[in-house]
N, C-alpha and C positions, 0 to 999 in steps of 0.2 A: 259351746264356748268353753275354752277353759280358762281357768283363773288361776291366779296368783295369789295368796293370803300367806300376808305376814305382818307383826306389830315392825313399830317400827322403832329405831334405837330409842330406850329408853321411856316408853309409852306398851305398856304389856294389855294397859285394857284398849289399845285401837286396833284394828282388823282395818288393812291397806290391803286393798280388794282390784289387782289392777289384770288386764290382757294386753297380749300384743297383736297388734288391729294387724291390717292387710297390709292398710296404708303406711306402716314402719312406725306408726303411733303406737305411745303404750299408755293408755290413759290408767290412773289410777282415783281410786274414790276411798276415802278414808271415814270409817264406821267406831263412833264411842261406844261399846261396852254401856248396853242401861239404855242409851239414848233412844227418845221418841223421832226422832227425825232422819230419816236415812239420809246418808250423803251419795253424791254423785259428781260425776265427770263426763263428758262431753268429749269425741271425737273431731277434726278437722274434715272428716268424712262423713258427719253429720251419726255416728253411731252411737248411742247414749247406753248408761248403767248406772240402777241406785242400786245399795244397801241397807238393809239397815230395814226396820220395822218398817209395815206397810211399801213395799220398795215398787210393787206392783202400779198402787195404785196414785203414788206421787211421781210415779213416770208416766203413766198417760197424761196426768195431770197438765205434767210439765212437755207434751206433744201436744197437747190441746193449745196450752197457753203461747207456746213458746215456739211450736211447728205446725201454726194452721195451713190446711192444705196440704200437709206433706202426707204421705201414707207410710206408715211404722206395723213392722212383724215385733209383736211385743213376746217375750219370753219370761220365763222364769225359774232357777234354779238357787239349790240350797249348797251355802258353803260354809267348810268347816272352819269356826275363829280359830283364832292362836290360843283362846282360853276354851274351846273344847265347844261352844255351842255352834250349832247349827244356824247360821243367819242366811236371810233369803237374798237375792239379788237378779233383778229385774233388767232383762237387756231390750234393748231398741235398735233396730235393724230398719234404715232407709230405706224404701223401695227405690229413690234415685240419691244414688251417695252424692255429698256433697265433691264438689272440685276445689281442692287448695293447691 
């Protein structure tokens, strides 16, 4: 997958971590600099991405909870912030895409 990272006007410690889907979607997920909670975003094609600390495992979290029954290719890659550190980002991949 590739990504997009950039802070966004006026906010130099957020890392806006977004792709552009299949589906013409371009989700994007916005990560504080420090923060214990990764953020995420959500596809109309059911494609999901956190960032941000632990990003791994508060995406299954959030397929268990939130996509029971569904079957998910979970990934994981490192991307570079706007302020130079290496933050992780956990993608989710539908086995049956959603239809919008």
């Amino acid at each position: 997958m590739d990504y997009v990272v950039r802070s966004p006007m006026n906010r130099p410690d957020v890392a806006e971590v977004r792709y552009d889907c299949e589906c013409g979607c371009k989700p994007r997920a916005r990560y504080e600099r420090g923060s214990d909670e990764p953020a995420h975003e959500q596809c109309c094609c059911g494609r999901i991405h956190f960032v941000g600390t632990d990003a791994l495992q508060q995406l299954e979290a959030f397929v268990q909870q939130e996509r029971p029954g569904e079957t998910y290719s979970l990934s994981v890659q490192q991307v570079t912030a706007p302020w130079g550190d290496e933050i992780p980002v956990a993608f989710g991949l539908p086995q049956e895409p959603h239809h919008h």
